[in-house]
N, C-alpha and C positions, 0 to 999 in steps of 0.2 A: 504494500500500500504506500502510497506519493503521498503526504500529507502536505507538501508545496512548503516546505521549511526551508529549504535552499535559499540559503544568502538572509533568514531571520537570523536572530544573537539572542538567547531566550538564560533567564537569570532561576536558578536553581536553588530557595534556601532549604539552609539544612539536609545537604544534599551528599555526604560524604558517607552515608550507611542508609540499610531501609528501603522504606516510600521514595524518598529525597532522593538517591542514587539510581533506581531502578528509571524513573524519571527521568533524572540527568542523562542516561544511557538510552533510553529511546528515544529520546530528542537527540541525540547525537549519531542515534542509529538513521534516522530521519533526516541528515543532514545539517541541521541547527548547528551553531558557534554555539557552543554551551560554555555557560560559566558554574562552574562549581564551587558550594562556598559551606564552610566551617568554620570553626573556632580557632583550630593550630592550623597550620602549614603543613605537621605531616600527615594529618587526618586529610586535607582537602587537596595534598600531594598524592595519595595512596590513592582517591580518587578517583580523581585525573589517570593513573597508571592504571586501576581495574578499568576506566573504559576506554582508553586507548588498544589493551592488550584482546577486548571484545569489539571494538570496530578501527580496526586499522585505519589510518588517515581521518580519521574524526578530529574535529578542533576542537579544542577542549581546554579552558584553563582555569585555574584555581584563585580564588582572594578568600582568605584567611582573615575576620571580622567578626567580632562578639556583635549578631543585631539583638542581643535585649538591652543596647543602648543606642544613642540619639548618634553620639560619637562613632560607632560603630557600621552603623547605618548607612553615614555621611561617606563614611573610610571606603566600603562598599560603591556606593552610588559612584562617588570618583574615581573608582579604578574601572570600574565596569565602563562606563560613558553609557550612549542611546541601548537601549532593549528593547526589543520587541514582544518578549513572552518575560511574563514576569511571573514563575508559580511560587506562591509565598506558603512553602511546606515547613518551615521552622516549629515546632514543635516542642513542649515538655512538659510532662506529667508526673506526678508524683500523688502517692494514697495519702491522705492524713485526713484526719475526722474533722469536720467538720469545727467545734468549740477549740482544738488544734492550730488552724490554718489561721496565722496570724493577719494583721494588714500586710505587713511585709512580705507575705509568702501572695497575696491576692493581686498587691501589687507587681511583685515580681511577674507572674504569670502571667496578667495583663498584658507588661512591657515585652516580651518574650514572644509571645503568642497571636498579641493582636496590635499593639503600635510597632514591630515588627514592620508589620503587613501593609498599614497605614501609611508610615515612613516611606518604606520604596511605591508605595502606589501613588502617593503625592509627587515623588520625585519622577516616576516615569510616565506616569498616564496624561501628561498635557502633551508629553511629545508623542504619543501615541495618536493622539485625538488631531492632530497639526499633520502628522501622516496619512488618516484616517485607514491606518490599519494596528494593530494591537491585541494580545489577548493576556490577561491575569486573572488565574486558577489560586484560592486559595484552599487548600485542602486540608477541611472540616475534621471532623467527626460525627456519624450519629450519635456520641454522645452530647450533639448539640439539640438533640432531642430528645433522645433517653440519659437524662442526666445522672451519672452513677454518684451513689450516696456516699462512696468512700473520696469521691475525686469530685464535689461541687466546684470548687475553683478552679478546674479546668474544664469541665463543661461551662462553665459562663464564659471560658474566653474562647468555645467551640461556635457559641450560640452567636457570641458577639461574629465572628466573622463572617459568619451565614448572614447577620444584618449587614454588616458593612460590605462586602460583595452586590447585596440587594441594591443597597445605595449608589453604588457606585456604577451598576448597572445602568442606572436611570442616569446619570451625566453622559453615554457614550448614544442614547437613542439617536437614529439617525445616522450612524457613522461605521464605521467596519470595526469598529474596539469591541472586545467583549467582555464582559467579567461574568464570575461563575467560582461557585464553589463546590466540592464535594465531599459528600459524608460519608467517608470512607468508613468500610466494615474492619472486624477483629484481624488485625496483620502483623502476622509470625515474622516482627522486625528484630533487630540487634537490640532495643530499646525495653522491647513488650518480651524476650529471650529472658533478661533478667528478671523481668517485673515477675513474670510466671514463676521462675523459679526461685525467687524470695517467696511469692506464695506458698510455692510448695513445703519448703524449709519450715511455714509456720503453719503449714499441716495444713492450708485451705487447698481448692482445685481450681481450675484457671474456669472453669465454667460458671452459667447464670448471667443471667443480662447486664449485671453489674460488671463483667468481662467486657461489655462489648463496643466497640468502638473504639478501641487503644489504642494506638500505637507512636 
């Protein structure tokens, strides 16, 4: 299948293991300049080299940027320059009960998960809209619907994205931009490998709705 990506430059967070990688690698299978992005250099190096060594001649490179900050973000947006596909996959979860999860833990998650997402879609989608071609995928969770009891604060920053994708929809009417988000199901990532098996260790089982939507 020709997805017509030849000659797009499509920006990949959180893209060094997982959803993020699998991603980065069919877009590259596709043709795309992909940008792969991480926290260190050798995570979003290791990358780059799994999908070079699965699509030979792929363009492919790496920036190295914490976006659960503004700083971060910016560091990003400047070494990248114009994008055309922006999928804002960054991601993190953690269990903690509810009377637990401090502001600072709500906050964090927030930043992390959903001004993330916000950040780069401000910084690329006017260039988008001035080309009148563009697409940014934020990929959700169903737990933006079936919100799990032990992870409230990460279903709200699931739910939030699902609104702001919606939003951000209705600025491209008219134009070849698109936005869209998806609620992705239970996926056997690097991330949800360990979650499972700290379950196990405390003797729970990775099943029950309150599983679903992780990763």
């Amino acid at each position: 299948m020709d997805l017509q990506l030849k000659n797009k430059t499509a920006l990949v967070t959180g893209s060094t293991a997982g959803i993020g990688l699998a991603i980065a690698s069919s877009l590259a299978a596709e043709g795309a300049a992909v940008i792969v992005n991480g926290r260190t250099e050798v995570r979003t190096n290791a990358a780059v080299s799994w999908i070079k060594q699965r699509h030979p001649g792929a363009v492919v490179r790496a920036v190295a940027a914490d976006l659960g900050t503004a700083n971060g973000v910016a560091r990003l947006a400047d070494v990248a320059g114009e994008v055309d596909i922006l999928i804002n996959n960054l991601g993190i979860f953690e269990p903690i009960a509810f009377e637990n999860a401090t502001d600072e833990t709500w906050l964090k998650f927030f930043e992390v998960n959903v001004l993330s997402g916000v950040r780069l879609s401000r910084r690329f989608l006017p260039a988008m809209l001035k080309q009148n071609w563009g697409r940014i995928i934020f990929i959700s969770s169903e737990s933006a619907l079936q919100i799990p009891a032990e992870m409230i604060h990460y279903g709200m920053t699931k739910a939030a994205q699902v609104a702001l994708a919606r939003g951000l929809a209705e600025l491209t009417v008219g134009t070849a931009v698109t936005v869209n988000s998806v609620l992705a199901g239970p996926t056997r990532s690097e991330g949800v490998e360990t979650f499972l098996a700290d379950l196990a260790k405390a003797g729970k089982t990775d099943g029950g709705r309150d599983r679903k939507g992780i990763f």
